[in-house]
N, C-alpha and C positions, 0 to 999 in steps of 0.2 A: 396736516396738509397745508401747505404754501396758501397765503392770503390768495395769489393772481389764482391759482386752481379752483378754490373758492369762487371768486366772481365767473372764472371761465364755466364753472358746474352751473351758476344762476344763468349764463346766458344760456347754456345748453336747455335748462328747464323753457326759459323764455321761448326760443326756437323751435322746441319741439311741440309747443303747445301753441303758435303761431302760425307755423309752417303750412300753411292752406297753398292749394293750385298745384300740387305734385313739385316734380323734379325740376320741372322748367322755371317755378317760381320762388325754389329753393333758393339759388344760388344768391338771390339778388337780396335775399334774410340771412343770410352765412359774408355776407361783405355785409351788412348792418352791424351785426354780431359781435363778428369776431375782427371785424375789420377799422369799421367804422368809430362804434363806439367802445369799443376798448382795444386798442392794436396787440391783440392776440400774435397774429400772424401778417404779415404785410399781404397787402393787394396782389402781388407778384407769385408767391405765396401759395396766395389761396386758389387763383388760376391755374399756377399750376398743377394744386392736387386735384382741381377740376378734371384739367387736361389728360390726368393720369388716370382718372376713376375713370373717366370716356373711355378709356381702351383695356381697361378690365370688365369682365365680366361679373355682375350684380349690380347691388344699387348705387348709383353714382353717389347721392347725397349722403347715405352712410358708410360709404367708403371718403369721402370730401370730408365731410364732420369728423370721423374717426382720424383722419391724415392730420388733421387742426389737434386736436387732441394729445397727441403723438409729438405732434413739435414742443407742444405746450405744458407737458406732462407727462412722457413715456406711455408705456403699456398698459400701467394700470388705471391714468385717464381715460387711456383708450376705451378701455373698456367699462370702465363709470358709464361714460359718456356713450356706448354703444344701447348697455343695456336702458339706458335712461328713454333716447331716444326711440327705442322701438317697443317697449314694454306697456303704455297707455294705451296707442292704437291696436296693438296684439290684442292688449286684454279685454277693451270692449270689443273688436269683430269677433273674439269666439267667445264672449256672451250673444251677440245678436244673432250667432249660429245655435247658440244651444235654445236661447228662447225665441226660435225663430219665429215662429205662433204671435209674438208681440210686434214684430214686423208689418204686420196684417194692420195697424196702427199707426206706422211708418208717417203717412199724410199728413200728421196733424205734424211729427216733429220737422218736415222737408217745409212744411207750410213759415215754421220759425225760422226756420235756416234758409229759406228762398236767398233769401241777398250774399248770402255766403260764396253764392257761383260769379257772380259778376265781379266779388273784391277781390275773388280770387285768381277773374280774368285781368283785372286791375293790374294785380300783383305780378302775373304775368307777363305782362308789356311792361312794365317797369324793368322788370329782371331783363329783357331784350335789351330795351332802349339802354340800360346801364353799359351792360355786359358788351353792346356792341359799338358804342361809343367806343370803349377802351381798345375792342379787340380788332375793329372792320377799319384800319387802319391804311392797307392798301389795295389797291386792285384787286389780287390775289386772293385776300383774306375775303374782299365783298364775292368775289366770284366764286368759291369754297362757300358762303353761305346762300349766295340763293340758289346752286344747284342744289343742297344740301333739303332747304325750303322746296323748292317746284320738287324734285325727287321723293320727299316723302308726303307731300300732297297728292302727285301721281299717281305714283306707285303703291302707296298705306300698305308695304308690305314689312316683315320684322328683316328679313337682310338687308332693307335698304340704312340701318342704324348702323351695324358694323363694320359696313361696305361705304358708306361716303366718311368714316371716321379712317379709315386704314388710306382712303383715297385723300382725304386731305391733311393726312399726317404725313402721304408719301412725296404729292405736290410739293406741299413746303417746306421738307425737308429737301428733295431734290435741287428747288429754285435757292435755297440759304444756305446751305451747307458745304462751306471750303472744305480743306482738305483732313481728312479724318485724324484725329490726333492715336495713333498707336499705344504711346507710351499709358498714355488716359485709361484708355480699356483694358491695358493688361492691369493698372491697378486697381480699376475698377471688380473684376473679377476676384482679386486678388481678397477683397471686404469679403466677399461673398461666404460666409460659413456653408461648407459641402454638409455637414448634419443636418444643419437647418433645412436646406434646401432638399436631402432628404428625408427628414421629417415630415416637410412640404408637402413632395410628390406622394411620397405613402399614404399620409392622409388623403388626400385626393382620391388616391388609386382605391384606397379604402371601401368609403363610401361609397364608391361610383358602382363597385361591384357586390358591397354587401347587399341589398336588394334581391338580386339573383340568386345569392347561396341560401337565403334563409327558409327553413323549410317553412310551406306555407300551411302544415296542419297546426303550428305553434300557436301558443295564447298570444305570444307576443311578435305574432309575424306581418299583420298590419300595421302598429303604430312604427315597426322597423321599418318594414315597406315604404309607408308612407316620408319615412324621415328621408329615406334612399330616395324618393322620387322626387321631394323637393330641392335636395341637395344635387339631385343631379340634375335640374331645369334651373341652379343655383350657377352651375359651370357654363351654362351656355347660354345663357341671358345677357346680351348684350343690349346698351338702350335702355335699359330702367321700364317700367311701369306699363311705357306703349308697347313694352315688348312682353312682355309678364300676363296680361290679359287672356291675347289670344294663342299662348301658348299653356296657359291654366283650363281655358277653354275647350283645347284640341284632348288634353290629357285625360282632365278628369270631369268631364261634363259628357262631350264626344266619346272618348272608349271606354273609360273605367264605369263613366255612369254615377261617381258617389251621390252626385244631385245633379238636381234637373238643371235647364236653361233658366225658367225663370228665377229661381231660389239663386243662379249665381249671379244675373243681371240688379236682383234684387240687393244682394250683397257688396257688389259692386259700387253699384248707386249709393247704398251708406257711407261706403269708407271715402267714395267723395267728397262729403260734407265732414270728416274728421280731419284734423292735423296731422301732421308725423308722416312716415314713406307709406307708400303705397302699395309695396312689398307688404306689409300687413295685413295686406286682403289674405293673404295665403293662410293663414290662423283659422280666418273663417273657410276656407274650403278643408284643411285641416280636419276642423271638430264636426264639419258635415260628414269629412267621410269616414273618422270614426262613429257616427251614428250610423252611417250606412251597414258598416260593420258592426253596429247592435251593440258599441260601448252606450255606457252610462254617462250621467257629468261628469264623473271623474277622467274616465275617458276619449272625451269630447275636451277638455281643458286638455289634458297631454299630448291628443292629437293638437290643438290650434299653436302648441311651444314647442313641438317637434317641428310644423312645417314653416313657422315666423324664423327658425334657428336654422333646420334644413336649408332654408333658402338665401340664407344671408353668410351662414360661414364659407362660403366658397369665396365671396369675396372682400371679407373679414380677414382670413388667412393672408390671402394677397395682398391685402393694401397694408398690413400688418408687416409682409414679408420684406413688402419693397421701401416702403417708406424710410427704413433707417438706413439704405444709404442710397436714397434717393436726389439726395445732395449731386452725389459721384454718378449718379447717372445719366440727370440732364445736362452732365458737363460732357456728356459724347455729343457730337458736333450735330449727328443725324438725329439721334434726339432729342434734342434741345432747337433744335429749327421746325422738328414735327408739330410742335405743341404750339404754336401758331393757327396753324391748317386745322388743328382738331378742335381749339378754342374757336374758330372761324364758322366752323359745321355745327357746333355745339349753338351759337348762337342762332342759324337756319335751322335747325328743330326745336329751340324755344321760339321762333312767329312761326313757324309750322302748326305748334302745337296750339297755340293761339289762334291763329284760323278755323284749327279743327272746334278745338272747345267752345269757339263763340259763334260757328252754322245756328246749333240749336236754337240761340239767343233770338236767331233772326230780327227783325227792325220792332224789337219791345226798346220803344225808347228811354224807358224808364232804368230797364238794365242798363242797356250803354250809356245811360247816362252817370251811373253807378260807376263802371269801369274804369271812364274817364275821370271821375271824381277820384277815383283811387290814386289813378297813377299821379295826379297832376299833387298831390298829395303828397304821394310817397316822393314823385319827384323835386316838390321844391318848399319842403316842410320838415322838419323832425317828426314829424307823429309816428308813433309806433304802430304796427301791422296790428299789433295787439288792442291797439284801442279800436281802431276802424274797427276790425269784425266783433268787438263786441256791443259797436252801435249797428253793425247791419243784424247782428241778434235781435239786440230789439227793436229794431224798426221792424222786421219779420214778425215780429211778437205782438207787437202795437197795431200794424196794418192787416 
């Protein structure tokens, strides 16, 4: 393996085991990364595999990391770098599923981790202030993100994610968009492998239906079940994380029942004090509801790697499919003018999500004062994210 693959694998380590504050605090450690300090991929770049993850369905950051990846190393970085990143938070939430009894215990370790929530509010506004410096460039772009902001304050509904992303993909493509190059898209299509694409939809269509056919007296008709039901709340997840919640919520708390309310708020609450996607929560509802189902450990571990896997290859495949001649696609005029308006909204739900995360905080001055120290940090220093939260560890530990 090529030396730059080598270092791009330690950032990736680095990354995933930094990664605090979700999706919204992502981007602004993926331009550190892969941007900043080692030019992986230029700023332009990474934006726009941003802009791209925002109008697929699953997880933005693992579909944004896998696109870095991919430029950087093919397929089989790709997927180095997939499994890397979501394999540590998988593996501890369906341990804290299976020993969930040790949870009961929980206090003392949120009591270390306390300061973990304001660096990671820190981290959050930096990722704003960065991303929108670059991106809130004109009228347009500011007005695309505070509708984007007041709307999903409003509203706190999940359509309001895919519905102000198609709305300000279509604004600015409309307002920048001369006239459409023909010759462009018929070669554009022309890349297009027809097996691939059906290989594609079959897979898809696959999964979507296997659920339904499998007979349900079978030994192995849950952990299937289960793998179908994540994979198909995998296809229509749009929005990342804010949207993954109360659609985990509706499914299997609400109708199927595998566990109660508190055991998933309680779940919940952990996987907010770990690094890496937030899509990992799903592991631990996983290995709940194989015990629901009366599996064992063994079967508690293969539920929490069916439904980490279930929920992430839907947009795995996609970002995989589109990526290699993603080159020839932002060169069609209407999409390549969209990805302004989507980068524009994207930035209105990271201080969206930042409003929301920091209500609880309410005026402990001591957190905001944390916060601010972060970002002003992050903003006009080299320290690494990495070092900050391992002094808010012990300072947690110490106080």
């Amino acid at each position: 393996m090529a030396k730059r693959q080598l270092f791009f694998i330690r950032n990736v380590l680095y990354f995933t085991f930094t990664a605090f504050g979700g999706a919204q605090a992502h981007l602004s450690l993926l331009l550190r990364y892969f941007v900043t300090n080692i030019n992986f991929v230029t700023e332009e770049e990474l934006l726009e595999l941003n802009a791209l993850a925002q109008v697929l369905p699953g997880p933005a950051s693992t579909q944004t990391l896998v696109g870095i990846a991919y430029k950087v190393g093919g397929l089989k970085l790709a997927l180095i770098t997939f499994l890397i990143w979501i394999i540590p938070s998988a593996a501890i939430m369906t341990l804290a599923a299976i020993w969930y009894s040790l949870l009961d215990q929980k206090d003392k370790l949120v009591e270390v981790l306390e300061y973990i929530h304001p660096i990671a509010l820190g981290i959050v506004a930096y990722g704003a202030f960065k991303l929108g410096k670059r991106v809130l460039t004109t009228q347009v772009s500011i007005f695309l993100a505070v509708g984007a902001l007041v709307g999903t304050l409003v509203l706190k509904e999940a359509y309001v994610f895919p519905l102000a992303i198609l709305i300000g993909g279509m604004v600015s493509s409309a307002i920048g968009t001369p006239t459409e190059e023909t010759e462009l898209r018929v070669r554009l299509f022309a890349n297009i492998n027809p097996k691939k694409l059906g290989y594609f939809i079959g897979v898809l269509l696959f999964m979507a239906m296997l659920g339904a056919l499998i007979n349900r007296t079978s030994p192995f008709s849950l952990p299937i079940r289960l793998f179908e039901n994540f994979y198909r709340n995998g296809i229509f997840i749009f929005g990342g994380g804010q949207v993954l919640v109360p659609m985990m919520f509706t499914e299997f708390v609400q109708m199927k029942q595998y566990l109660g309310q508190t055991d998933f708020l309680s779940g919940f609450a952990f996987q907010q004090i770990l690094p890496g996607p937030t899509f990992s929560f799903t592991s631990y509802i996983g290995a709940l509801g194989m015990k629901h189902g009366g599996y064992g450990i063994g079967g508690q571990i293969t539920g929490g790697l069916l439904a980490v896997l279930g929920i992430n290859l839907p947009g795995l495949i996609l970002v995989l499919f589109i990526v290699p001649f993603w080159n020839d696609l932002k060169k069609v005029s209407r999409i390549k003018y969209s990805l302004s308006g989507i980068n524009a909204v994207s930035v209105g739900f990271i201080i969206a999500a930042f409003f929301m995360l920091i209500t609880p905080v309410g005026l402990n001055w001591l957190f905001l004062g944390i916060v601010l120290a972060t970002f002003l940090l992050l903003n006009f220093t080299k320290i690494s994210p990495a070092l900050i939260i391992i002094v808010g560890v012990i300072l947690g530990y110490i106080v």
